[in-house]
C-alpha positions in Angstrom: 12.2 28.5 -91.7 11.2 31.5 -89.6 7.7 33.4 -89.8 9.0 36.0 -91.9 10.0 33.5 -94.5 6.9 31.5 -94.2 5.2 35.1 -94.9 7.4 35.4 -97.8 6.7 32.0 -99.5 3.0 31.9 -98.9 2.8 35.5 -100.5 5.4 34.4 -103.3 3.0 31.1 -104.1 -0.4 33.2 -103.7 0.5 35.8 -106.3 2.5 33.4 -108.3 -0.7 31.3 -110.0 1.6 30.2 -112.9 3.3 27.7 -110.1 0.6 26.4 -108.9 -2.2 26.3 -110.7 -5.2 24.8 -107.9 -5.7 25.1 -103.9 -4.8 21.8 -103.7 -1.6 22.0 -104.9 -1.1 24.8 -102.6 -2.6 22.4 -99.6 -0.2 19.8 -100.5 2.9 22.0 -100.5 2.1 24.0 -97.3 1.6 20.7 -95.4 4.9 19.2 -96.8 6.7 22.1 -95.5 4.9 23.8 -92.2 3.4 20.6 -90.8 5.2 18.0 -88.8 1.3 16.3 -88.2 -1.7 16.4 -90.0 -3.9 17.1 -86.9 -2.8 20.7 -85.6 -4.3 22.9 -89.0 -6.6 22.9 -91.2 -6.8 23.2 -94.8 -4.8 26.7 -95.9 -8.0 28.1 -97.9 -10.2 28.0 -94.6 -7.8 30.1 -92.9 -8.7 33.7 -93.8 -12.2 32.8 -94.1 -13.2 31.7 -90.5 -11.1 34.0 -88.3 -12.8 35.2 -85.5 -12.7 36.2 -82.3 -12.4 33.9 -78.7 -16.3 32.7 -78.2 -17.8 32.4 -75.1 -18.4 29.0 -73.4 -21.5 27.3 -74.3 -23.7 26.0 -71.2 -22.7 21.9 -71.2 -25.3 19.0 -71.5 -25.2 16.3 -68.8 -24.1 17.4 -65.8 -25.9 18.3 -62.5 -25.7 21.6 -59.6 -24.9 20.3 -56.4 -24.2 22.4 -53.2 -21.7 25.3 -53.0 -22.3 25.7 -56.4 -20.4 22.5 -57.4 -20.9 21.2 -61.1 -21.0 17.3 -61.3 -20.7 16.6 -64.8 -22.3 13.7 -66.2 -20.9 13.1 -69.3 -18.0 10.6 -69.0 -17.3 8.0 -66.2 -14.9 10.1 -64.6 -18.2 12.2 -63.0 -16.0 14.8 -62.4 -17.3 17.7 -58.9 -15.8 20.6 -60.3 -15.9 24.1 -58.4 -15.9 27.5 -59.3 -13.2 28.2 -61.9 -12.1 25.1 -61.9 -12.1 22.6 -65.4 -12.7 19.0 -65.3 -10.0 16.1 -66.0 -10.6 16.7 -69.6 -9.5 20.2 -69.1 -12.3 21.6 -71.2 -15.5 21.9 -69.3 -15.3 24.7 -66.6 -17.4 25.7 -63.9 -18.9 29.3 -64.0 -20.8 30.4 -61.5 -22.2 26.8 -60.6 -23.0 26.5 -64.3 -21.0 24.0 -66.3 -19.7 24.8 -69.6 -18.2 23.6 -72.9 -15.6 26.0 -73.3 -14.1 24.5 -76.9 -17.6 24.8 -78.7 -17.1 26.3 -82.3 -13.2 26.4 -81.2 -11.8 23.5 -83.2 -8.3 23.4 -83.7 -7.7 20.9 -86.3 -9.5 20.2 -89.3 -8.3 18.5 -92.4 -9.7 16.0 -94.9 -8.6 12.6 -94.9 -9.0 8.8 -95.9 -11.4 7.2 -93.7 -9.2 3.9 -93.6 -7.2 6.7 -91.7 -9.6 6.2 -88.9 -8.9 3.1 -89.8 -12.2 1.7 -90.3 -12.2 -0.6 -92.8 -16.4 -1.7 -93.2 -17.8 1.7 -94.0 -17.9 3.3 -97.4 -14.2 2.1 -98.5 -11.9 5.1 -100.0 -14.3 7.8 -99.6 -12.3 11.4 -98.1 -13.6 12.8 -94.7 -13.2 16.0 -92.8 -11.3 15.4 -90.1 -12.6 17.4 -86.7 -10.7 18.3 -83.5 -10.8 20.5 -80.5 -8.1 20.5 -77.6 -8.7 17.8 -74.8 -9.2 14.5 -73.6 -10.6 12.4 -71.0 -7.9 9.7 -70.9 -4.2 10.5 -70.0 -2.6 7.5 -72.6 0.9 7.6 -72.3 1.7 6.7 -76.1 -0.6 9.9 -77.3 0.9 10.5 -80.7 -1.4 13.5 -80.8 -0.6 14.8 -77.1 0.0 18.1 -78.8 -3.5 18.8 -78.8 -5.2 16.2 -77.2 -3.0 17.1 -73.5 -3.8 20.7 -74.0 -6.5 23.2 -72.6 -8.4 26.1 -74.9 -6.3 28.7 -75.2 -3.2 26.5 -75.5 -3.1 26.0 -78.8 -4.1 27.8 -82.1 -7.6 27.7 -82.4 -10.0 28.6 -84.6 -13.8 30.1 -84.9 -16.2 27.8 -86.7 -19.9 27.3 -86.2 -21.9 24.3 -86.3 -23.0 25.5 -89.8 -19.8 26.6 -91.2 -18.2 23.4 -90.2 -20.6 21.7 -92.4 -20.4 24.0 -95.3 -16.6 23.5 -95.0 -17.3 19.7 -95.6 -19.3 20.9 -98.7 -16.4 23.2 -100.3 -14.1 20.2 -99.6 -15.9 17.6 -101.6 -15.6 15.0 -99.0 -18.7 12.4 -98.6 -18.2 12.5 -94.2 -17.0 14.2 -91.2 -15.3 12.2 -88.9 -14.6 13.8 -85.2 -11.3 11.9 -84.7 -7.5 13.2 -83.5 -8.4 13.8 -79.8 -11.6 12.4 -77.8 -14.7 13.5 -79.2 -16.4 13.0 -76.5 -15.1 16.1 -74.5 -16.3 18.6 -77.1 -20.0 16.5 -77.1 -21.8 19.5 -77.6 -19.9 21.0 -80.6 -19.6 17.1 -82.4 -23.4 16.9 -81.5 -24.7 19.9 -83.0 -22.4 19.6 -86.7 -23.4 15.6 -86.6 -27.2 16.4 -86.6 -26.9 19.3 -89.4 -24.6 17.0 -91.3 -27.1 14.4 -91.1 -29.9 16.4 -92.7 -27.9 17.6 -95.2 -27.1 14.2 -96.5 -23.8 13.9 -95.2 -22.2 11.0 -92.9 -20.9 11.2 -89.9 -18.2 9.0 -87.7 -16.2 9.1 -84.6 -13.1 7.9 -83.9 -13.1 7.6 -79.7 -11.6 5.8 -76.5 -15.1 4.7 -75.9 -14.9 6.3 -72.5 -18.4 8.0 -72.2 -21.8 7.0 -70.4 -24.5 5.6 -71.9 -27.0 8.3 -72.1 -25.3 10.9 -73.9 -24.1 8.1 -76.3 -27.5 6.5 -77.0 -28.6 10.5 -77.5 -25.3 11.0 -80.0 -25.9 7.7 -81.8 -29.0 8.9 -83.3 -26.8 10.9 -86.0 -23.6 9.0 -86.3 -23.1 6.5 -89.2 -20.1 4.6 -88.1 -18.3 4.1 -84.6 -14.3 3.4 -84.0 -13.5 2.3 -80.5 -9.8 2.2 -79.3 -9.6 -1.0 -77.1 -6.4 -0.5 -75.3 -6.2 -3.2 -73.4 -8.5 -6.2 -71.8 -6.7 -5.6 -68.4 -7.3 -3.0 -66.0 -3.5 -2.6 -65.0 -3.4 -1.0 -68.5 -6.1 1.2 -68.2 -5.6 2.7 -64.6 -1.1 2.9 -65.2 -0.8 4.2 -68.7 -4.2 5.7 -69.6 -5.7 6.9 -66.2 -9.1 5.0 -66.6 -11.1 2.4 -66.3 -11.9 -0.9 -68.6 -15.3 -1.8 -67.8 -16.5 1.7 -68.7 -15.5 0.9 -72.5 -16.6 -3.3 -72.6 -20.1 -0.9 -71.4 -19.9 1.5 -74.3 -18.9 -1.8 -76.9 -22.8 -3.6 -75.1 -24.6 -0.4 -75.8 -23.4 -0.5 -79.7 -24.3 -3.6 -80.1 -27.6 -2.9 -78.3 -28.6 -0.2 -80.4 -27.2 -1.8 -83.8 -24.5 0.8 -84.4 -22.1 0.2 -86.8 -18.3 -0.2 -85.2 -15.4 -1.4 -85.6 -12.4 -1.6 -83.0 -8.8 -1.3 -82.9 -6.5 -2.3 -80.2 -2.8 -0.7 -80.1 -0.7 -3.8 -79.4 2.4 -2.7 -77.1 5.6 -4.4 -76.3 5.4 -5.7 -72.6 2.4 -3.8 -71.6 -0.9 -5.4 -73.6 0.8 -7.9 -75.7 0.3 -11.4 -73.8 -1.1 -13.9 -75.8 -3.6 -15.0 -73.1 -5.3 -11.7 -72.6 -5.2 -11.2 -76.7 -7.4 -14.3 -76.5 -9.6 -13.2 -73.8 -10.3 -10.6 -75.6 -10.7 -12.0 -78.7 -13.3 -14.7 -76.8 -15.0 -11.3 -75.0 -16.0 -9.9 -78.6 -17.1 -13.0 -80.5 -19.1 -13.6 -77.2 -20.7 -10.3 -76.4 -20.5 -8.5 -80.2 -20.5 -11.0 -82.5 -18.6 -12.7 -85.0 -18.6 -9.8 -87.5 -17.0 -6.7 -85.6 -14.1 -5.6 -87.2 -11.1 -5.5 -85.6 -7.6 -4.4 -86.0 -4.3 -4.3 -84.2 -2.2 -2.1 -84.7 1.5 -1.2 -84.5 2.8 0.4 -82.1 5.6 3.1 -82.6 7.6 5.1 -79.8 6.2 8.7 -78.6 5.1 10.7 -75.6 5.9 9.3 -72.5 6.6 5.7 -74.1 9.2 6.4 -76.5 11.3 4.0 -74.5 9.4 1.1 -76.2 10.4 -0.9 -79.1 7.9 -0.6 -82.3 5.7 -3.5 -82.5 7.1 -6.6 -84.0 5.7 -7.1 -86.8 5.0 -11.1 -85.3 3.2 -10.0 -82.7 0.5 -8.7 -84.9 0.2 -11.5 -86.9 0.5 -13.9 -83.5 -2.9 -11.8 -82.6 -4.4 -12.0 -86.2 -4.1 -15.7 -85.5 -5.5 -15.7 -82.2 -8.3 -13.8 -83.5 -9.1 -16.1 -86.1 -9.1 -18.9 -84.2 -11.3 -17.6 -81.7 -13.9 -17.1 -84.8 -13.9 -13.4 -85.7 -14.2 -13.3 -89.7 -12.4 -9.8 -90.1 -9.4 -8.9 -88.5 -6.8 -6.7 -89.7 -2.8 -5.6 -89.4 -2.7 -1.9 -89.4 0.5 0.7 -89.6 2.0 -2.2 -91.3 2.0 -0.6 -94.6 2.0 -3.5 -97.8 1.0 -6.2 -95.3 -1.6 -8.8 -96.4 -4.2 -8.3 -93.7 -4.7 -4.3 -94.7 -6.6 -6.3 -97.0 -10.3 -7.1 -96.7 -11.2 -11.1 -97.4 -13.7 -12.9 -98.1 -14.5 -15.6 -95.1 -16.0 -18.4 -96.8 -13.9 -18.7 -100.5 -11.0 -16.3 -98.5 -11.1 -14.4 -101.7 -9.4 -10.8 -101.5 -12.1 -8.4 -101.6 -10.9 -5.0 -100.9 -7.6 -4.7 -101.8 -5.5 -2.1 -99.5 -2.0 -0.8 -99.2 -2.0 1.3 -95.9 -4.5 4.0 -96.1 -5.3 3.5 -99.8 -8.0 1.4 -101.4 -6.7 -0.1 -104.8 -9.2 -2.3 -105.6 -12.8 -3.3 -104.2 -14.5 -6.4 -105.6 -18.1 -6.0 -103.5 -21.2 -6.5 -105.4 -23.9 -4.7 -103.6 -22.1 -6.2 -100.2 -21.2 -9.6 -101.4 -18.6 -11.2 -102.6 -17.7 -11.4 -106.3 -17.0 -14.7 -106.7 -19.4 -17.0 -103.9 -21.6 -14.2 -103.3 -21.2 -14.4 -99.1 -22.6 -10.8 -97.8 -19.6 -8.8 -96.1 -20.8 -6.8 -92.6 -20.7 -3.1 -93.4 -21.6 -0.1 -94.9 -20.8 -0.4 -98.5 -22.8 2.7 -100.4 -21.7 3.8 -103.7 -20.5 6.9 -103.9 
């Protein structure tokens, strides 16, 4: 379908209110028609409304002037010395005239709402809708990206849009949902932005979670932490083959980030993406496995997940369906109480059970919550406390 006839419907279904009858409706259809993935527009309502012009880049936090006006930015372990005019790996924080800015602040270009199993995390609030936040850029360079799109771009590459802090949250508000999550690329690289809605969403009542690689230092974490209500960290591997060949990075960086979560009592749950030949041995599943009961606890939720073919890995197979539940074993024997199969839609362990009567709690068929059995945290029938965040809404 070309512009002209996209024109043409979207006039046809604005004007023509005895179709379609409710925004949502309209949402649902626009989506099912324009958009190949959910993270590259928002909702169809917003778009008229926040139209703006480009901003201006907004000065950075964490980074430090060296000499010949060189910015070295503090904000990720990569520590980037970026000159004049130049952008750092993540391609979105640019040196002007020895000053180091955020050049996708207000800019995002993705925002949607969402289930938060989604994210997936599993412990926090089950079945409640979030808005789903995005600029352009990343600080990794993972070669199975399935939102490259956006996340392997630079401002300006993509359709953005104009949104401040404060119209970001009022967004949230006209939506209905009960969070914003910062999710689709890395967070971390538009800090400032994700910082500023976080701490207005938070005195407004509303919570807040990210969905990162876990690739960021520890002071502008500890400083973020302060208004986020639930974590997600991608584990990609427990090697650092994996982390240097396909995501351009480090792994101790992250097993850092996971000791300062659990340092500061932050509530997170991580997912590792299991991938044929590449992180898939038993023996470092186990290590792994052994690392979090060791360092995190017995509680952390964590999930493997399915691999499917894209980006520069769409020689792969898709994850058999074994290997997950090979890991699931291996993750129960090495004493982690909640462990979960995701983008293996129907399968047993979407499921949340109970680890002393094995009881299914929280009953779950992909992203959707059918059932959940908690009483104030506990289980309905021997009355064991589950670890996580279980408000009413």
């Amino acid at each position: 379908m070309d512009n002209t006839s996209r024109r043409e419907f979207i006039k046809k279904v604005l004007t023509g209110s005895a179709a379609i009858t409710s925004a949502g409706c309209l949402l649902f259809m626009y989506k099912r028609i324009f958009m190949s993935d959910l993270a590259v527009s928002p909702p169809l309502a917003s778009l008229s409304k926040h139209k703006a012009g480009i901003r201006h880049g907004t000065e950075a936090l964490f980074y430090e002037k060296l000499e010949n006006n060189i910015a070295r930015c503090q904000l990720c372990p990569h520590r980037c010395n970026i000159g004049v005019g130049k952008s750092g790996f993540c391609r979105v924080r640019k040196n002007i005239a020895g000053k180091l800015y955020s050049m996708v602040y207000g800019k995002p270009c993705t925002f949607d709402v969402g289930p938060i199993e989604k994210a997936p995390i599993y412990h926090f609030i089950p079945g409640h809708e979030r808005l789903c936040v995005a600029t352009v850029g990343c600080n990794l360079r993972c070669k199975y990206c399935h939102n490259w799109h956006i996340s392997q771009r630079g401002p300006g590459e993509v359709r953005e849009f104009n949104l401040s802090p404060e119209q970001m949250v009022d967004e949230a508000f006209r939506q209905g949902v009960r969070s914003i999550s910062f999710t689709y690329t890395e967070p971390t690289v538009f800090y400032e932005y994700m910082h500023d809605i976080s701490r207005l969403a938070s005195k407004k009542g509303l919570k807040v979670s990210i969905v990162s690689n876990g690739y960021i230092n520890p002071q502008p974490l500890r400083k973020l932490l302060a208004f986020l209500d639930a974590v997600k960290i991608d584990l990609k591997a427990f090697g650092e083959n994996f982390y240097k060949e396909v995501s351009y990075a480090r792994l101790d960086p992250v097993l850092q980030t996971l000791k300062v979560l659990k340092k500061e009592k932050a509530f997170f749950e991580i997912v590792n993406l299991v991938v044929p030949t590449l992180n898939d041995d038993p023996g470092d599943i186990k290590n792994m496995c052994v690392w979090i009961k060791k360092n995190l606890g017995e509680n952390i939720p964590l999930h493997f997940s399915r691999f499917s073919p894209t980006y520069k890995l769409s020689n792969l197979p898709s994850t058999p369906v074994r290997t997950l539940e090979t890991a699931i074993n291996i993750a129960h024997e090495s004493g982690l109480k909640y462990v979960y199969i995701g983008n293996v839609p129907g399968h047993k362990h979407n499921s949340t059970y109970c680890p002393r009567c094995e009881k299914r709690l929280i009953h779950r068929v992909h992203f959707s919550v059918l059932s959940n059995n908690l009483e104030n945290g506990r289980c309905n029938s021997c009355g064991y406390q589950i670890h996580g965040i279980w408000e009413n809404l």
